[in-house]
C-alpha positions in Angstrom: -168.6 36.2 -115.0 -169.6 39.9 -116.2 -167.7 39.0 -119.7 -169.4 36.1 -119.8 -172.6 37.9 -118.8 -171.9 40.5 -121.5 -171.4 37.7 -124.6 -174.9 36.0 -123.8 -176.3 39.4 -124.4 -174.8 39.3 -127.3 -175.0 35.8 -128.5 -177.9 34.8 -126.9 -177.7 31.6 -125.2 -175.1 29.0 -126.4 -176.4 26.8 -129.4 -176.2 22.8 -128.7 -173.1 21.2 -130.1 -174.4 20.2 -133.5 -172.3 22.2 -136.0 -168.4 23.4 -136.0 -166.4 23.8 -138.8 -162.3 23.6 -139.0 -160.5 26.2 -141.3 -156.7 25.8 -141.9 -155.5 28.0 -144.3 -157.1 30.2 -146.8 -157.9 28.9 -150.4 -157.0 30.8 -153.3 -159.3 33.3 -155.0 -160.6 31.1 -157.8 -162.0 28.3 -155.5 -164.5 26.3 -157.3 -161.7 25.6 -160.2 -159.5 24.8 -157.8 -161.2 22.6 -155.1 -162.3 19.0 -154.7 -165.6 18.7 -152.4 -165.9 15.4 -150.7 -169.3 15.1 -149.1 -171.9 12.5 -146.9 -175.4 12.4 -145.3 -174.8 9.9 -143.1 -177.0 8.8 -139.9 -175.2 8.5 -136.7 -175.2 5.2 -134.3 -177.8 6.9 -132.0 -180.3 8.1 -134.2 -181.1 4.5 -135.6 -182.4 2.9 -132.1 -184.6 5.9 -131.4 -185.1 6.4 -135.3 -184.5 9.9 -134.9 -184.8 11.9 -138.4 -180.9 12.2 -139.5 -181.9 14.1 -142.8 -179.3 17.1 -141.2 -176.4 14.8 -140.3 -173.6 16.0 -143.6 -170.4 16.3 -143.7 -168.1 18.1 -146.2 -163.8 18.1 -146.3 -163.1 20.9 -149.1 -159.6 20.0 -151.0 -157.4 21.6 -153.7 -157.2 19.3 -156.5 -154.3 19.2 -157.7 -152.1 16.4 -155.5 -151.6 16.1 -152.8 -154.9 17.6 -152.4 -154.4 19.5 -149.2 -157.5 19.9 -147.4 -158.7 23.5 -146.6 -161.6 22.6 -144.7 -163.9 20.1 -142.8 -167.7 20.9 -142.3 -169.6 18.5 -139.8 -173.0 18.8 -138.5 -174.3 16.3 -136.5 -173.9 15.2 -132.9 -170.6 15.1 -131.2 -169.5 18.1 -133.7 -167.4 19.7 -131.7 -165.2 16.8 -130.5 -164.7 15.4 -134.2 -163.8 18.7 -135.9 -161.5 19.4 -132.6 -160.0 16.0 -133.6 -159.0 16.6 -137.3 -158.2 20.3 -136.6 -154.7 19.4 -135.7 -154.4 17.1 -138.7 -155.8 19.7 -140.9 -153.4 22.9 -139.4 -150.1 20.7 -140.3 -151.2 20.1 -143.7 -153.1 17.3 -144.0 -153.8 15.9 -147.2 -157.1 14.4 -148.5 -155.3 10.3 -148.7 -154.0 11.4 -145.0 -157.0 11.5 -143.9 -158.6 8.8 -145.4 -155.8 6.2 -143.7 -157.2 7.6 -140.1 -158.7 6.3 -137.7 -161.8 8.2 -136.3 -162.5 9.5 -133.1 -164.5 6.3 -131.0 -167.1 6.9 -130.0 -168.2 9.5 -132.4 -169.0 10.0 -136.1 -165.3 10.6 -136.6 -165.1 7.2 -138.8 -167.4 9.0 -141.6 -164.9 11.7 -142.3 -162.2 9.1 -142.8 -165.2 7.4 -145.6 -165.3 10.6 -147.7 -165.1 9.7 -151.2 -167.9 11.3 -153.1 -167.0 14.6 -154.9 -169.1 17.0 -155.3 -168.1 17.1 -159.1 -169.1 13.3 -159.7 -173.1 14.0 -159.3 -173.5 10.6 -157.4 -175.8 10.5 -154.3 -173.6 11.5 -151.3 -176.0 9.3 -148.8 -174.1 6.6 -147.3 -176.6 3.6 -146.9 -174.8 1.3 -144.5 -171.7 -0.4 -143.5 
């Protein structure tokens, strides 16, 4: 209790679950020559019944590019963040690649099934907003 104490002092209260990140490996010192960034706005299930703003809701899954495009990294903010980064941790720690991913299944009832519909890049300048179904 006293250590736990001791971090809110430090910390502050805890922040609500909208943002977590996964990290497997490190990615080599040149990065942006070397990495493919898939990225979404997206609006999750229960902001459209309340039509709560989702202009935060993004994800990014950083990649090398060069196949089999092992990913390096998932960003997620949005609700539910914690479960669906917890949930492609593991994937991403064994060495996921980027087409491994996208033949998953996502974590029900979450936002997981947007991770597994990454496929704008960064690099192609289209609008990363997904619009529907």
């Amino acid at each position: 209790a006293l250590k736990a104490f001791v971090q809110q002092l430090r910390w502050g209260p805890r922040p609500p679950r909208l943002l977590a990140r996964a990290r497997a490996r490190q990615a080599p010192r040149n990065r942006c020559l070397v990495t493919q960034v898939y990225h979404a706005y997206y609006k999750p299930l229960e902001f459209v019944v309340p039509e709560r703003d989702a202009s935060q809701c993004y994800i990014k899954m950083v990649c090398l590019r060069e196949p089999p495009q092992l990913v390096l990294g998932l960003h997620f903010l949005g609700p539910n963040a914690g479960e669906v980064t917890q949930g492609f941790a593991l994937g991403i720690k064994c060495g996921a690649s980027y087409q491994q991913v996208m033949r998953t299944v996502g974590i029900h009832p979450t936002c997981a099934e947007e991770v597994a519909k990454l496929r704008i890049s960064k690099r192609s300048g289209l609008d990363p907003t997904v619009t529907g179904c």
